[in-house]
C-alpha positions as CSV (number, residue, x, y, z in Angstrom):
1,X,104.2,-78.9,12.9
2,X,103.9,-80.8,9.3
3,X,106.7,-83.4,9.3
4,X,105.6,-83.9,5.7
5,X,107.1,-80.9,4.7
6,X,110.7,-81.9,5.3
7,X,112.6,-83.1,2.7
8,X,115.8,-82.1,2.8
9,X,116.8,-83.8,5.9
10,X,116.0,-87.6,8.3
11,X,113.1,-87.5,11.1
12,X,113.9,-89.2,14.2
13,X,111.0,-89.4,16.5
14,X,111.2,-90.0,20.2
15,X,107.8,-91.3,22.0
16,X,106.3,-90.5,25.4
17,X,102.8,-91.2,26.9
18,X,101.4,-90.2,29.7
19,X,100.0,-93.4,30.0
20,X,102.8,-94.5,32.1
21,X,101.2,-91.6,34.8
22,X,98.0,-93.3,35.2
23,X,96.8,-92.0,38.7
24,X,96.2,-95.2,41.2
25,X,92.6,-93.2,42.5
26,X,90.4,-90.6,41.8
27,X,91.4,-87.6,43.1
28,X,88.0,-86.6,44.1
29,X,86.2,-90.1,45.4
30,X,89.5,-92.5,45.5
31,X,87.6,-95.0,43.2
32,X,90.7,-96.9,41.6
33,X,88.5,-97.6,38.7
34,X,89.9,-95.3,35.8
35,X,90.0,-94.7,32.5
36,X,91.3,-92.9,29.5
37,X,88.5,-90.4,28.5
38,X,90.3,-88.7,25.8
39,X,94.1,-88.6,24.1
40,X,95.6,-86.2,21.9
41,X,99.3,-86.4,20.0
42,X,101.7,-83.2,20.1
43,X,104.9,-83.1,18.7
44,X,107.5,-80.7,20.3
45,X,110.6,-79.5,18.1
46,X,113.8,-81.2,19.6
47,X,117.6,-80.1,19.3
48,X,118.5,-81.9,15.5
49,X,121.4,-81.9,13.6
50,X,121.8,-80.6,10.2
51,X,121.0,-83.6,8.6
52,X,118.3,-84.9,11.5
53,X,115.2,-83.3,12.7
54,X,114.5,-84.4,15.6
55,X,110.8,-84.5,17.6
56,X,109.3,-85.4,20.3
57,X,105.9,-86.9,20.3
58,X,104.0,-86.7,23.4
59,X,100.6,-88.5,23.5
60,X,98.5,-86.7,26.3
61,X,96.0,-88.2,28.5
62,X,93.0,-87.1,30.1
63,X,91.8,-89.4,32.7
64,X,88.2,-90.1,34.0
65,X,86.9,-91.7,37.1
66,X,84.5,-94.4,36.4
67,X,82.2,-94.0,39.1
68,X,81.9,-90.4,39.9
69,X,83.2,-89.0,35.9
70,X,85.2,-86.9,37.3
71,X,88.2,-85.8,34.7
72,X,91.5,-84.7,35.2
73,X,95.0,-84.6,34.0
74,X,98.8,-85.6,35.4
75,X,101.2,-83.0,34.1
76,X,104.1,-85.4,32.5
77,X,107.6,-83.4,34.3
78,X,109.7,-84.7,31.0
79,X,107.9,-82.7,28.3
80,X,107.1,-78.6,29.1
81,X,103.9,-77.2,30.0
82,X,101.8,-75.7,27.1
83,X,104.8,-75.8,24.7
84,X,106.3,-76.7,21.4
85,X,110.1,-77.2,22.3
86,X,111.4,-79.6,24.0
87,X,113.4,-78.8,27.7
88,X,116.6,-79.5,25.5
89,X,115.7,-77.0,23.4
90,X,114.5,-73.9,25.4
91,X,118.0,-74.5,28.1
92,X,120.4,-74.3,24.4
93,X,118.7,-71.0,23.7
94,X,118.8,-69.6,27.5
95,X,122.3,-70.2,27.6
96,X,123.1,-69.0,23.8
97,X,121.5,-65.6,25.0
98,X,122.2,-65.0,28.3
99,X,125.6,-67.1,29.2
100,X,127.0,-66.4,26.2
101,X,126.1,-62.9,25.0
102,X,125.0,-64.5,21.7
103,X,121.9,-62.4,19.7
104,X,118.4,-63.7,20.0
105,X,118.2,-63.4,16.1
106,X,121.5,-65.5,16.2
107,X,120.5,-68.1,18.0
108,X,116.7,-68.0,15.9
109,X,119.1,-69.0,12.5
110,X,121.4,-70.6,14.4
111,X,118.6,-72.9,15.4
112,X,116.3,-73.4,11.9
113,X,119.3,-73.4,10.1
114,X,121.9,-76.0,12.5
115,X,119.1,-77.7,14.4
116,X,115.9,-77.9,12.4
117,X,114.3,-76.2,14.7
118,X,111.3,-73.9,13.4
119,X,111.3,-70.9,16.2
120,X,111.0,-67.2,15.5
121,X,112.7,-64.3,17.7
122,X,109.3,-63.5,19.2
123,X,109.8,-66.8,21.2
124,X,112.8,-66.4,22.5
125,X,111.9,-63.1,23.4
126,X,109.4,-64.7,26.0
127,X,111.5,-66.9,27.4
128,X,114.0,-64.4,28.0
129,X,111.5,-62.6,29.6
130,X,109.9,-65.4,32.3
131,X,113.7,-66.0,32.9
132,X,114.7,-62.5,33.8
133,X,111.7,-62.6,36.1
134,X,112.1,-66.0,37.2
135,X,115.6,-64.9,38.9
136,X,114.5,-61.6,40.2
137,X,112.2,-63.7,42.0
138,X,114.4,-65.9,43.4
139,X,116.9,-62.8,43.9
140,X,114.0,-61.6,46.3
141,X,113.3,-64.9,47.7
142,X,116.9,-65.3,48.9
143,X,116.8,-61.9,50.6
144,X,117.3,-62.6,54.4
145,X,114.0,-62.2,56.0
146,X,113.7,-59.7,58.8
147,X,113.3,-61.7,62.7
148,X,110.4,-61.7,64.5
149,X,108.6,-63.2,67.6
150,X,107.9,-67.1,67.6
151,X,103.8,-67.2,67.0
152,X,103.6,-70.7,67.5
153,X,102.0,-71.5,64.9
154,X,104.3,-73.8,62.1
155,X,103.5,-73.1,58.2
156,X,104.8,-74.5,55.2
157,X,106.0,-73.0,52.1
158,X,106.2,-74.0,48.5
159,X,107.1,-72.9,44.9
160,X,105.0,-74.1,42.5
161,X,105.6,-73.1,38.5
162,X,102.6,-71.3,36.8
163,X,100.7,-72.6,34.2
164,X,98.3,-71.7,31.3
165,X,95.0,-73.4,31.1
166,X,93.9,-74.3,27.7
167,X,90.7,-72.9,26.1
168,X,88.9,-76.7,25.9
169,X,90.2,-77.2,30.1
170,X,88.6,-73.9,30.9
171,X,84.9,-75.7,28.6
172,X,85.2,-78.3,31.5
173,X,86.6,-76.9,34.6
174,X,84.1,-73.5,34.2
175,X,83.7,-71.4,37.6
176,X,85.0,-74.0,40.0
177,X,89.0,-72.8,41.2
178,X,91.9,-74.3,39.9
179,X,93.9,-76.4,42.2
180,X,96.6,-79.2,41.6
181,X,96.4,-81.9,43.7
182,X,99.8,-83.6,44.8
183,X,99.9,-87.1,45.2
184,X,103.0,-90.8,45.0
185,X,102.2,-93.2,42.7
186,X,102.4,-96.7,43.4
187,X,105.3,-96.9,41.3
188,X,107.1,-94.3,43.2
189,X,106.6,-91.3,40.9
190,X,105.7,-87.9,42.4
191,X,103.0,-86.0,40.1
192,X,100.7,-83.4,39.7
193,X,97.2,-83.3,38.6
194,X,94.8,-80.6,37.4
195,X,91.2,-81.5,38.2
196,X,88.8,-80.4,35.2
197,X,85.3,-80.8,36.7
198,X,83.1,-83.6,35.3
199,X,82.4,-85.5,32.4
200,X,80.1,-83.7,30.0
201,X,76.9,-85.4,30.2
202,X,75.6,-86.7,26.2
């Protein structure tokens, strides 16, 4: 996204960090000693207006432990996983399409043209498609299971959204399995975080 290629129109930027997710311990030795290792800035295209374009900068964090250099990441719930539109963005176009029988081409002009949005029909195309799955899968979720014997035995279940590991994670996190760890914040917020395997060694 070049911002400094807009001209014809005002820029309103909206901020988030993920600085306000620092983790309380390390997820691997509970040290409460730690610290930003790196940060990066990506801006995600937001609903404008014809005269406003609107983004959304989010400043990413990838936290390291002091003591044992483990590094890892808290997935921020407000901004979309591996993305360049906002929430705001992707739930217009989901219900353009498919509430209101509108064309993904439409929606594509609709959206550069009204919104200032830069998004192609290839896009949409995929997030048509994770949605038609997405409901088949909860169409076969809400299918009523068949009875059987008690076992005895109590388990848990849980639906957890998938997500795409970036090429410079995979540089860090190399043969070890990917898990996300669960875990409250002092501050009351529930988050997620994606161990990447120690600190590269200089």
């Amino acid at each position: 996204m070049d911002l400094n290629e807009i001209t014809d129109a005002d820029i309103e930027i909206k901020q988030i960090s993920d600085r306000e997710l620092r983790p309380d311990t390390c997820i691997a030795c509970g040290n409460e000693d730690v610290k930003i290792a790196t940060h990066s800035i990506h801006d995600l295209w937001d609903l404008g207006s014809p005269g406003i374009v609107r983004v959304l900068r989010h400043e990413q964090i990838r936290w390291e432990c002091k003591k044992c250099h483990e590094q890892f990441t808290v997935f921020n719930m407000a901004v979309p996983f591996n993305s360049s539109y906002t929430s705001e963005v992707i739930k217009y176009t989901l219900e353009r399409v498919l509430k209101n029988g509108d064309s993904m081409s439409r929606v594509a002009k609709d959206l550069n043209e009204l919104h200032h949005v830069k998004i192609d029909v290839s896009t949409i195309s995929k997030w048509m498609e994770k949605e038609r799955d997405k409901t088949k899968n909860d169409q076969q979720g809400n299918e009523k299971p068949t009875k059987l014997p008690a076992s005895g035995v109590v388990t848990m279940d849980g639906t957890f959204k998938s997500v795409d590991i970036k090429k410079k994670d995979l540089e860090i996190v190399g043969d070890q399995p990917f898990s996300l760890h669960l875990t409250r914040l002092k501050n009351g917020k529930l988050v997620a975080i994606l161990p990447l395997g120690k600190a590269k060694t200089k």
